[in-house]
N, C-alpha and C positions, 0 to 999 in steps of 0.2 A: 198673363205672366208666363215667362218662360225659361228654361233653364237652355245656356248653349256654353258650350266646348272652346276652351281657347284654341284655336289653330295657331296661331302665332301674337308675338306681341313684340313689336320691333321698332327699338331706338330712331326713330327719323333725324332730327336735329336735336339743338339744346330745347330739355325739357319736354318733349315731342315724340309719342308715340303714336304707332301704327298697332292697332289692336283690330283682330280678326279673329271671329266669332261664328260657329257651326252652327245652325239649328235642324231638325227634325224639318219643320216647319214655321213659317212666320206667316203673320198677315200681308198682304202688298203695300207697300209702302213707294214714298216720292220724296223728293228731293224738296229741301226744306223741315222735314218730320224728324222728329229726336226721339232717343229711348231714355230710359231713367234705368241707370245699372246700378245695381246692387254693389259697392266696394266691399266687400266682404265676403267669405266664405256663406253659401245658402244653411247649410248646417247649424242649427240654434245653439247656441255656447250660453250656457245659462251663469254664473257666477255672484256670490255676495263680497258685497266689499262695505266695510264700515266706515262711518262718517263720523270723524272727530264733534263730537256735541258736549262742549264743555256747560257745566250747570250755570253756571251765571250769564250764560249767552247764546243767542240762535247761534244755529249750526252752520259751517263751512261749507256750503254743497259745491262751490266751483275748485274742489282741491284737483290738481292735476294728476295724483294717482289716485280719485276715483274715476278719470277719464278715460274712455277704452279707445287704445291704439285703432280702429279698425270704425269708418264712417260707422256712423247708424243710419242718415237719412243717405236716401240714393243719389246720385248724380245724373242731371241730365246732361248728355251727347249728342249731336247732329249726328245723321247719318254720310258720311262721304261714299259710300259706294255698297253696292250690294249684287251680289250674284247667285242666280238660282242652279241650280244643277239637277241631276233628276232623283236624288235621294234627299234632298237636302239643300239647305237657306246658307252662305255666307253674306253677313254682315261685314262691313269695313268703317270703324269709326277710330279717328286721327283726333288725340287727346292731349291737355299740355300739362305737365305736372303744379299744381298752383296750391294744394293742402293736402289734407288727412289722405280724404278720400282718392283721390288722385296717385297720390304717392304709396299709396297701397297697391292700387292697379298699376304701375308702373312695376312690382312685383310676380302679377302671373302670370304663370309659366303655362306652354301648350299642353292641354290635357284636364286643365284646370276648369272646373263649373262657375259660370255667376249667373245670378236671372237676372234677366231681364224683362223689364216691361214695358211694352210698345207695341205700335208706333203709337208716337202720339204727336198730336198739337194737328194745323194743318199743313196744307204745303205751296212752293208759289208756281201760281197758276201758271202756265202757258198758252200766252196769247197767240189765237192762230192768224190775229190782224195786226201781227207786230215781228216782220220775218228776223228784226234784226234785234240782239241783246248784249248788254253788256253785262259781266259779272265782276262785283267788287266786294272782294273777300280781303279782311284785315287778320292776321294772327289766327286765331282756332275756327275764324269765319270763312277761313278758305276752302273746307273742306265740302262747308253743302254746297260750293261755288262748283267743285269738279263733278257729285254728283249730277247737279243742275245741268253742266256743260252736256253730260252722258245723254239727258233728258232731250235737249231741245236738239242735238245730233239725230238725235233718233227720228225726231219730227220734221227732220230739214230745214231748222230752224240755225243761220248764221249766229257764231256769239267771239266777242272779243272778253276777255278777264283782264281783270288788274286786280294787282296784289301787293298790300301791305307790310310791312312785320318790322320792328324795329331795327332789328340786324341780322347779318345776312346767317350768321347762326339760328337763328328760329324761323326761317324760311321752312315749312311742313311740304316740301316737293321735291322731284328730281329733277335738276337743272342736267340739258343736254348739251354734253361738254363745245360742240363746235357753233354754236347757236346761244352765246352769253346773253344777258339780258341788257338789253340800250339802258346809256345812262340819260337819254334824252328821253324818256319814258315809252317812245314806239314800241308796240306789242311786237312781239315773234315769237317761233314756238320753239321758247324756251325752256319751258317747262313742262313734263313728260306726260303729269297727269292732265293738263289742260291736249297736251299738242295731241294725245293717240285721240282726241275727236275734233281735230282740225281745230283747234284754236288758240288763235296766237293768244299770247299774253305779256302781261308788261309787270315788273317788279319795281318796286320802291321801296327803300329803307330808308328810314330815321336819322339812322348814323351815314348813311352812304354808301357804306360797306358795297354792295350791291344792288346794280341798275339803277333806277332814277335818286337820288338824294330829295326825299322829302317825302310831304303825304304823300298817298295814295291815288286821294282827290287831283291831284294836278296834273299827273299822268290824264288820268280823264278828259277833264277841260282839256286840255292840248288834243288828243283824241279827237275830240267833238268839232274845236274849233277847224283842225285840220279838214275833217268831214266832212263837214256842213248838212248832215242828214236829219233828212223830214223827222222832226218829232214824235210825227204819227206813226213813224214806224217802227221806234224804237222805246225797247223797255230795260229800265235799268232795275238788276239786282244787285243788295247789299246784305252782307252779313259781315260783324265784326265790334272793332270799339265803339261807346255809344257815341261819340266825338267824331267818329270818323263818317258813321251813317248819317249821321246830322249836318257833314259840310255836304256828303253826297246827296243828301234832300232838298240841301238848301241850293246846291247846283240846279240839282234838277226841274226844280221849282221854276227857278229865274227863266230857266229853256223850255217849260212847258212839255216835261218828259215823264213820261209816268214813271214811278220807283217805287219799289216792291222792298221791303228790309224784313229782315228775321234778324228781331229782337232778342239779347240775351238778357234775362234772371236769373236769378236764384231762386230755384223751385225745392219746393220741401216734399210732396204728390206729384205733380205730374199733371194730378187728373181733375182739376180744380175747387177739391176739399181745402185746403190750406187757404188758398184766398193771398199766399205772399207772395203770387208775380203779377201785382197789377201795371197796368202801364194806362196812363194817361191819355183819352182819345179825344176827337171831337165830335161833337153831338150838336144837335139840332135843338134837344132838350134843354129847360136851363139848368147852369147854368153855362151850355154852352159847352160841355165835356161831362162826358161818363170814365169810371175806370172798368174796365178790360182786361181780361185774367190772359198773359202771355200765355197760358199751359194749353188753353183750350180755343180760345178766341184767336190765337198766335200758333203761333208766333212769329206770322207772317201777317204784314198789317200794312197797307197801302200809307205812304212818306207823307201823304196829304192827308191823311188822319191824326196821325202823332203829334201829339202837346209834346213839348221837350219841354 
């Protein structure tokens, strides 16, 4: 566990924060691997609050003012980006406001402490017999996608991105203004955090609003079929809705492509005491599937394993 500094915590799009985080020191960590933050002040705030218990009946325990504004369980976060320096760990993780906990951290301010506890889960692999990747990040799944891009840069590994989000207000990137994104889904580098490690990328929304009008998934396919590249040589990664990883499995599948997804739950630990992020795998055992704790087993799981 760790305690780190907000360095900044910055508006991106609708709902959509960029939260950057100082440490002392961290562990090494990869692309794929989440933290579980604390939404709350580290500081123990102890308080009693009484529970209406009328005599003639059990008591009210879900009353909303015995509820404390402020999560109790932590949040797990992807990591989008990280840099060392020589005193010191920044952390970059790109968050979307969706409840308590969230809408809490959407409040602090630079200077501000939370722990953290990480890294955890694993991360996805890099194949050194697979030069070429694609990355397909839907909504808050885009983020380990830019990490990822960081990673296989560094290896000399080519990667095309495609990107999801319902509309073009929740797009979590910086589009570069003379380089809009095709509405015929063709990658370019039109997006800042994929393009500063040469990679093109392609946008799709929902509504249309911006670049391709539809899944995400169909950019792809077009892609591929344009392509026509050896199987063997290419690996697709996904993170995002479970809907959205599932048409990209089932693409993949049909083409005999390997596909890597990091899974999202709801984690209560982190660190697989709770037991409530299991995911569905397939086994050899009967009858034919085990469950598999996202937290520790994940929550990166090869497409051809996952029961849906």
């Amino acid at each position: 566990m760790f305690l780190a500094e907000v360095v900044a915590n910055t508006p991106l799009c609708g709902r959509h924060y960029l939260l950057r985080l100082a440490l002392p020191q961290f562990p090494p960590t990869a692309a794929g691997q989440f933290v579980q933050l604390q939404c709350r002040y580290p500081q123990p705030q102890v308080s009693m609050r009484e529970a209406d218990w009328p005599a003639d009946r059990p008591p009210r325990l879900n009353q909303p003012e015995l509820a404390d504004h402020e999560a109790f369980l932590r949040r797990p976060l992807s990591l989008a980006d990280r840099h060392d320096a020589g005193d010191h760990v920044e952390l970059e993780i790109i968050y979307r406001v969706s409840g308590t906990g969230t809408a809490w951290l959407a409040g602090v301010q630079p200077g501000d402490r939370l722990s953290v506890l990480g890294p955890l889960g694993n991360a996805f692999p890099i194949r050194a017999d697979k030069p070429l990747a694609a990355l397909v990040g839907g909504g808050v799944g885009i983020p380990p996608m830019i990490y990822l891009a960081r990673a296989l840069a560094a290896v000399g590994h080519a990667a095309i991105a495609f990107t999801g989000v319902r509309s073009a207000e929740f797009l979590p990137g910086t589009l570069i203004s003379d380089m809009p994104p095709r509405s015929d889904g063709t990658p370019t580098f039109c997006l800042g955090e994929f393009a500063r490690y040469a990679v093109p990328a392609a946008v799709a929304t929902d509504d249309g609003s911006l670049g391709f009008s539809g899944l995400v998934v169909q950019p792809l396919e077009r892609w591929l079929d344009r392509q026509r590249i050896d199987p063997s040589r290419l690996v697709v990664y996904s993170c995002g809705p479970e809907k959205m990883m599932q048409a990209v499995a089932e693409l993949c599948r049909r083409r005999d492509i390997e596909c890597l997804l990091s899974l999202e739950r709801h984690m209560a630990c982190g660190m697989g005491t709770c037991q409530s992020c299991v995911v569905k795998i397939r086994s050899d055992a009967e009858p034919g599937w085990s469950f598999k704790l996202c937290c520790t087993d994940g929550p990166v799981f090869n497409a051809r394993d996952v029961l849906w």
